[in-house]
MIDO-973729 format. One record per residue (C-alpha): residue in one letter; x, y, z. Coordinates in steps of 0.25 Angstrom, whole numbers, plus 5000, padded with zeros to 4 digits. Each point is the difference from the previous one (the first is absolute). Layout:
// residues N
AXYZ...
//
This chain:
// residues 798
X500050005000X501250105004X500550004985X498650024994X499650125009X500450124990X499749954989X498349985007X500350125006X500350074987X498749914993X499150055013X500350134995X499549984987X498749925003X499650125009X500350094987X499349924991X501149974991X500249835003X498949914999X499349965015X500549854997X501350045004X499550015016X499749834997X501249955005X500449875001X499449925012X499550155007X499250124994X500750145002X498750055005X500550145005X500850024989X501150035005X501049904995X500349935012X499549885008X499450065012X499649905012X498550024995X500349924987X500949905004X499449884998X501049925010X499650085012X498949985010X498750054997X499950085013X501650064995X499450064987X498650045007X500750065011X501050074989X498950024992X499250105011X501150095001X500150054988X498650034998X499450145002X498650005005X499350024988X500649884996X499649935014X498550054999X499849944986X500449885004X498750005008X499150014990X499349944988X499750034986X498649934996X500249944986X499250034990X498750044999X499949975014X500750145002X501350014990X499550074988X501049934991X500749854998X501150074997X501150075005X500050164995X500750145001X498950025009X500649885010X501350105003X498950105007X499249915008X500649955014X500549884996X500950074994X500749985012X499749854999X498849925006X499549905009X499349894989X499150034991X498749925000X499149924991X500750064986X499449964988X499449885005X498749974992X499250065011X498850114995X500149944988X501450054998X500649934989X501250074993X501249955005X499249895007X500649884989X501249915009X501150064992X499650144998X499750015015X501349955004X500750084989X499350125007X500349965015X501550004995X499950144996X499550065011X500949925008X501250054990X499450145002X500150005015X501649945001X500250124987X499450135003X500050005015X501150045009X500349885008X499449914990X499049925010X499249884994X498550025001X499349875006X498949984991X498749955007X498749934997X498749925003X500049855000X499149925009X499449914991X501250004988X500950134999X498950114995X500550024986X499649974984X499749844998X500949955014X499649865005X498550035007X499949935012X498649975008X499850115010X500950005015X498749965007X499849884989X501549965001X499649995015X499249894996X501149934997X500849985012X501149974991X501350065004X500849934991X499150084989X500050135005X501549985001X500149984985X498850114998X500950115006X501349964991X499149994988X499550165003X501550035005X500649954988X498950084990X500250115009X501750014997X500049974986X499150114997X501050085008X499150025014X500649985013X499050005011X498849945001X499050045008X499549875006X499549905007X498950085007X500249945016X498650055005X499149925007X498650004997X499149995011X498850074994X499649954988X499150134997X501250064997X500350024984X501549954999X499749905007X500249914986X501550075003X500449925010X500449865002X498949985010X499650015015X501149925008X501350065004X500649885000X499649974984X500150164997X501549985005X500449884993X499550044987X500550145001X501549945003X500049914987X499650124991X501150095007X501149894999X499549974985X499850164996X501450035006X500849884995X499950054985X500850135005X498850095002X499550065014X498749965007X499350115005X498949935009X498750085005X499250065007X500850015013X499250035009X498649965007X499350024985X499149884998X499250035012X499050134999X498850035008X498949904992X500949984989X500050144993X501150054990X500250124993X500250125010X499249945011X501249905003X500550095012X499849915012X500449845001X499149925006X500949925008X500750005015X501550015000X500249865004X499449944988X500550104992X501449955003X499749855001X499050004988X500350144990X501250005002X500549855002X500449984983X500750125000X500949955013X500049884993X500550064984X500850115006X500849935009X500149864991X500050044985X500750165002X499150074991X500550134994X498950095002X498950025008X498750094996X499450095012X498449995001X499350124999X499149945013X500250045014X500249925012X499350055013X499850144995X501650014995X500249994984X501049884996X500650104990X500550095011X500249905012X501549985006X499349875006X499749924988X501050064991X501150005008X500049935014X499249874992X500350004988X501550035001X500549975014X499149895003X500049944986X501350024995X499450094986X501250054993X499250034987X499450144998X498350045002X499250064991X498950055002X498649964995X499350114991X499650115007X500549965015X500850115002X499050114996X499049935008X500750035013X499450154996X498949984990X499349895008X500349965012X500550135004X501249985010X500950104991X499650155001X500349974984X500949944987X501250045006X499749975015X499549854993X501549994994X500650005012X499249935008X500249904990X501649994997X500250025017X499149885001X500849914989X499550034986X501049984989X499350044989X498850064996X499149954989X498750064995X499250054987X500550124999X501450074995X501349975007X500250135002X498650015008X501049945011X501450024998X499850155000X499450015013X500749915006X501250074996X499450135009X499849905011X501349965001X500550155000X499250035011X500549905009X498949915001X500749884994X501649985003X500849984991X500649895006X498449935000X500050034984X501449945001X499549875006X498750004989X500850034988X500949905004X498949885001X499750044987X501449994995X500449885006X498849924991X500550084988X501449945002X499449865003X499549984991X501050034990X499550124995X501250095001X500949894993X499149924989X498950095000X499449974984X499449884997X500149924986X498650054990X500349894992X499749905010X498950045005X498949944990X500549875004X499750015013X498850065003X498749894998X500849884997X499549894998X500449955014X499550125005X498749984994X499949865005X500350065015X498850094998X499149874996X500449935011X499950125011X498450014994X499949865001X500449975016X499250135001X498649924999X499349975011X498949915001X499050055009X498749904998X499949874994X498549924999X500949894990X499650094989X501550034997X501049974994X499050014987X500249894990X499950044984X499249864996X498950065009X500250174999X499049994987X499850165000X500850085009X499450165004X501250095004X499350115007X500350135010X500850134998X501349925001X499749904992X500750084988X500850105005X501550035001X499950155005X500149935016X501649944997X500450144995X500450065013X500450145003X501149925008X500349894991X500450004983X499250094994X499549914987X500049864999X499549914990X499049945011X499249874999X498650015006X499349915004X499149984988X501149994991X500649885009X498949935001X499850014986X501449964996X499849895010X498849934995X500350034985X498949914992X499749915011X499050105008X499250134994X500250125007X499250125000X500150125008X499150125007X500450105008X499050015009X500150105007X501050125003X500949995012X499250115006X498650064998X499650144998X499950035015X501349955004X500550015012X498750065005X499449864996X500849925011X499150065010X498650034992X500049894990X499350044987X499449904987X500750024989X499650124989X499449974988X501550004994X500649905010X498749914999X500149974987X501549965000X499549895012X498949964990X501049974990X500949925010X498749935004X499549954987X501449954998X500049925011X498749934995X501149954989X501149955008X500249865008X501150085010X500050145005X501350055004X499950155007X501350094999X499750125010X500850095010X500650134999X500850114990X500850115004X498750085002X499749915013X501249965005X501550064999X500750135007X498750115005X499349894996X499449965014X498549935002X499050025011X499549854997X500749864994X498849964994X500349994983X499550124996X498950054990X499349894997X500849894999X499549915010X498550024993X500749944987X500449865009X498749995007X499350024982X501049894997X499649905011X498750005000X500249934986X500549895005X501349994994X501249975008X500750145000X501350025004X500450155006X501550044997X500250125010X501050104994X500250095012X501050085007X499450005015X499249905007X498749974996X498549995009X499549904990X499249935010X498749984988X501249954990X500449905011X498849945002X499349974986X501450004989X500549864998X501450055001X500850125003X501550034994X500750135006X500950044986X500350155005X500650084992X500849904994X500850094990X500349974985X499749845000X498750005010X499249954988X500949874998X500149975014X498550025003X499849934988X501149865004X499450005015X498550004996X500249894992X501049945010X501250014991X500550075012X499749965015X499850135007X501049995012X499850165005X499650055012X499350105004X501050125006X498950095007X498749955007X498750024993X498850055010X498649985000X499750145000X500950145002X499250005015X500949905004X501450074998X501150005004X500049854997X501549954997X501149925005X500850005009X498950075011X500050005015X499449885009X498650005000X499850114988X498949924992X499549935011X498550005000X499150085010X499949965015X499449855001X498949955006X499249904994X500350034986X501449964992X499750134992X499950085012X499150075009X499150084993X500349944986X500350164994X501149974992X500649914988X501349945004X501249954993X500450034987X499849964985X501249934998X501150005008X501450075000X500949884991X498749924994X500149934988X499449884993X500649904990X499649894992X501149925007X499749965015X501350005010X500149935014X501050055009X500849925011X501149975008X500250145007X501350025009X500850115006X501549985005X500350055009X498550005008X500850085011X500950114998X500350155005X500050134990X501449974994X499749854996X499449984984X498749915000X499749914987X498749964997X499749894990X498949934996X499649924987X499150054990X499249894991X499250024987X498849905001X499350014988X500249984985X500650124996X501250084999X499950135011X500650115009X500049995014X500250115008X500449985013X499750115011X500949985015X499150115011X500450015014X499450065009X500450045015X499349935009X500250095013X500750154999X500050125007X499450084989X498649934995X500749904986X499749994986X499249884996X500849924988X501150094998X500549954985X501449955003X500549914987X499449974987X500449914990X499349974986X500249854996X499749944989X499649864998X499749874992X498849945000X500249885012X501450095004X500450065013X501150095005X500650035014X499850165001X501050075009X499950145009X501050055009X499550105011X501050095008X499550045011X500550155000X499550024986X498849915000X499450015014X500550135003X498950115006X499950135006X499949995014X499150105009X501450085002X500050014984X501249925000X500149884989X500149885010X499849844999X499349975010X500349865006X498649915001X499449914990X499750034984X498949924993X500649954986X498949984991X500049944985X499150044993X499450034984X499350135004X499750085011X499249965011X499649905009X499349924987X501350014994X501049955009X500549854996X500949995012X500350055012X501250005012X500550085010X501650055001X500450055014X501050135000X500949995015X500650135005
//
């Protein structure tokens, strides 16, 4: 380097009078990002990252510092062009910038620069810009959506996170998160904003199909593989919504999510439990603040959770960004901050990295720019935030490979094996809710088949906001046609809408349908007069469920359920496939259908797979991730809950409770699912029976497939305390394992409980204890007593 240092010194010189081309500051194994001929710690790559990040921070000024802690919105979001221009040099990132978010991604119907090579082409460019025409040369992290396959122009579409809850498949979810990780780089993005880590414990509530379901335990495991599997292919995981979000007063979204329903102690064993679990086991990169407060205080501007949780306790190294519109929220809505800039720094003081939101970079820079020069914020705390971002820039490479290969990436976006993985997912997505032996339906006997309901032939529900923008979607009409091909007739009426006119108002004052609506029924009922089997798609679109997409009731709604009651009082055997995104009150549906298969929102192949399990092709193997009540009257209704929380009124004489006022238990339960398949399970033992907080526990038993076909198992391992100082969950979910089997086939299935992991609680000092005294261990294939298969007792000493 010592002989090569005039003659960069003298190139420098001419780069920064425009007479040598940029390329000369690519130098061989480092990029001169500063320009100034020499390899300064920063852009060595043989030195430590917190060396360069350390080296890095001194030589910024603080504009520099400020705009690494903000966000330019990609285009059409907020960014008025895909393009860098001469306009770029007068905006604030001319000073650099934080990441830039959702560019070009296919989403509002965005399409140029949305093909795989163009797109990476451009990200290059922009990247090239920022090493080139900034001072210091700092990458920009490029962000984007990706819950259900990265949210981009024909990516791999996968079923929706509350369908792949369904699964109980870690070994899937694993290889869902490197298939979006993988599009994700070779399109030239670099964090990923999933898995969602929320727990659903209100079903009312519209994202609800965004989350992997209702258990902590299952929300945490799943959430682990999809960060492990996003961040093995060289991208961040940014995981969300931290904190308490899932949980507002009767499930409301939109600007009424102010105030959790939930008690510090189940925020911290049940809310916050996956994010413990991913933040401390699978090192996610980023981490997004919720908009929500806890206990009057906003997460976005609380040291508690940003700080004192997320970093001391947990260990986070990563930087937090905020959710849209967190920080302006502090002023605008729940009104802690006298205004914007008061908002600001509550908000960096309290932990916040960077701030992301709708609106122009400079919306936030500026002020908080002014902030800083008043003395609110240190510079030593904008230190320590800029250097969180920084240190995810440089691990990720970005400072020393930070283009990726256009040419590539057509070949690795929607492969053939990737396609194959969305097929699969859709598949071990189905479950099977009812059964009277009317399925799996046999082609010799289907004659003519009627395909019916609002979902029956539409795509528009796997096109997610969060997820690819198009896809070549197979809907269920289309699969079942393909399936049956000559050997059945297929016809098709819709039916009926997925809402009526009155909508939402119509969940509480049912109406018959207009003359409009009643005529598209008539249709759908003189088909019926034609057809040997009914099959009923309904469920929800993005106009009844997703984000502001809250209900006041879980019954279908419109008139849906008027369209299944029309086609049983033919006679036929009918068969409801539910496409939904939230549990589901259908108590009439339950009753009088023949069968019942949950499809959800199945993304680009739920038309093949509802197609291969009607007809059996496929064993329907999932499970349900979230319980389904009989009616909203009864929640909260979820697992894990407190000894003695569905309990039935005070008993007397009846077994229903005295008085007799109200409906107990739920639809289905929390991990129900039928087969085709039948399994026996047996042979349950734990070693040691006896041990103390320090000592692992294995559990074994053996699982056996007993009927005639091929199937999945899932095995569910609850404990449940059996005397504490604080009143226990009943069935905590402690292990799960999907098995598949033969026909005549079993398999030994093994869990490992450790103590301070597993059978940890808070005690009534708020201290994370095991406290010594006997543990129930049950085996079960679903929640509840109903569903446990066998059942011991492990004793923790002092």
């Amino acid at each position: 380097m010592y002989n090569l240092k005039w003659p960069l010194a003298i190139a420098s010189v001419l780069l920064l009078c425009g007479i040598l081309s940029a390329e000369e500051i690519y130098r061989d194994g480092w990029i001169d990002r500063n320009k100034n001929g020499e390899m300064d710690p920063y852009e060595n790559p043989e030195l430590s990252v917190d060396e360069r990040v350390a080296d890095l921070i001194g030589r910024m000024n603080m504009d520099e510092k400020t705009a690494q802690m903000g966000t330019i919105y990609g285009h059409k979001r907020v960014l008025k062009t895909t393009h860098p221009t001469e306009d770029w040099k007068n905006r604030v990132w001319k000073d650099g910038i934080g990441n830039i978010d959702e560019h070009a991604n296919g989403v509002r119907e965005v399409m140029d620069m949305t093909g795989h090579s163009e797109h990476a082409d451009l990200l290059n460019l922009i990247q090239r810009w920022f090493i080139e025409e900034t001072r210091l040369g700092i990458p920009v992290d490029f962000t984007n959506e990706g819950i259900r396959g990265l949210c981009h122009t024909l990516a791999s579409n996968f079923p929706s996170q509350l369908g792949i809850g369904a699964t109980w498949d870690r070994d899937l979810v694993r290889q869902i998160g490197e298939i979006t990780g993988s599009e994700a780089k070779a399109l030239g993005y670099t964090n990923i904003y999933s898995p969602i880590l929320d727990v659903v414990r209100d079903p009312r509530w519209g994202r609800t199909i965004e989350c992997y379901g209702e258990s902590p335990y299952l929300v945490g495991e799943l959430g682990k593989q999809q960060t492990l599997g996003l961040q093995s292919q060289g991208v961040a995981s940014t995981v969300k919504h931290f904190a308490a979000y899932s949980t507002p007063h009767g499930g409301r979204d939109g600007r009424a999510r102010t105030d959790p329903q939930v008690p510090f102690r189940d925020m911290h064993e049940i809310l916050l439990h996956p994010f413990e679990k991913v933040f401390t086991e699978a090192n996610p990169k980023g981490a997004m603040s919720s908009y929500n407060t806890y206990d009057g205080v906003p997460v976005t501007g609380s040291g508690y959770f940003l700080t004192e949780l997320l970093r001391d306790t947990y260990g986070f190294r990563g930087y937090v960004v905020s959710d849209s519109g967190a920080v302006s929220r502090l002023h605008a809505q729940h009104e802690v901050a006298s205004d914007f800039e008061e908002a600001i720094a509550q908000a960096v003081n309290a932990g916040l990295n960077v701030r992301t939101n709708f609106k122009k970079a400079e919306d936030f820079v500026i002020p908080l720019r002014k902030v800083v020069a008043d003395g609110r914020i240190s510079e030593e705390t904008i230190n320590s935030r800029v250097a969180d971002v920084l240190r995810v820039k440089f691990e990720l490479g970005l400072f020393d490979e930070p283009f990726v290969d256009p040419d590539a990436a057509p070949g690795k976006i929607h492969t053939e094996a990737n396609e194959a993985t969305t097929l699969r997912a859709a598949r071990e997505a189905m479950v099977l809710l009812k059964n009277d032996g009317v399925l799996p339906l046999s082609l010799d006997e289907c004659g003519t088949l009627l395909v019916t309901g609002p979902a029956a032939d539409d795509a528009s529900p796997m096109i997610s906001r969060y997820g690819p923008g198009t896809s070549d979607v197979t809907t269920p009409l289309q699969g079942i046609k393909r399936f049956v091909g000559d050997e059945a007739k297929v016809i098709h009426s819709e039916g009926v809408a997925y809402y009526d006119e009155t909508f939402p108002g119509s969940g509480i004052l049912p109406q018959p349908p207009n003359k409009q609506e009643q005529v598209k029924l008539d249709e759908a009922i003189a088909a019926a007069e034609q057809a040997d089997v009914i099959v009923c798609v309904m469920g929800d679109n993005d106009d009844t469920v997703g984000e502001s997409r809250s209900r006041t009731d879980l019954n279908l709604p419109g008139h849906q359920d008027l369209l299944v009651q029309e086609m049983v009082k033919t006679g036929k055997p009918v068969v409801v496939v539910l496409m939904i995104g939230r549990a589901a009150t259908v108590n009439w549906i339950q009753e009088h259908a023949n069968g019942i298969l949950v499809s959800w929102h199945g993304g680009e192949k739920i038309g093949q797979a509802v197609a291969e399990t009607l007809f059996g092709e496929n064993n329907p193997g999932g499970k349900l991730p979230i319980t389904f009540p009989k009616t909203v009257g009864q929640i909260p209704l979820a697992v894990p809950h407190r000894n003695g929380a569905w309990s039935k009124q005070e008993a007397r004489h009846d077994p229903n409770g005295w008085g007799t006022t109200r409906v107990l238990g739920p639809l289905y339960y929390f991990g129900y699912g039928l087969s085709y398949t039948t399994f026996e399970y047996s042979d349950l033992e734990i070693s040691p029976s006896k041990a103390n907080a320090d000592t692992e526990i294995k559990v074994t038993c053996k699982v056996t497939n007993t009927g005639d076909r091929d199937g999945d198992a899932v095995v569910q391992l609850y404990v449940k305390d059996v005397v504490a100082s604080v009143a226990p969950y009943e069935q905590v979910l402690r292990g799960f394992e999907r098995v598949g089997l033969s026909a005549g086939e079993s398999k030994t299935v093994s869990f490992t409980l450790t103590p301070k992991r597993d059978l940890k609680m808070l005690n009534r000092d708020n201290e994370w204890v095991v406290e010594p005294g006997r543990f129930e261990v049950m085996v079960s294939d679903c929640s509840g007593d109903d569903g446990v298969r066998l059942r011991d007792e492990i004793e923790i000493t002092p």
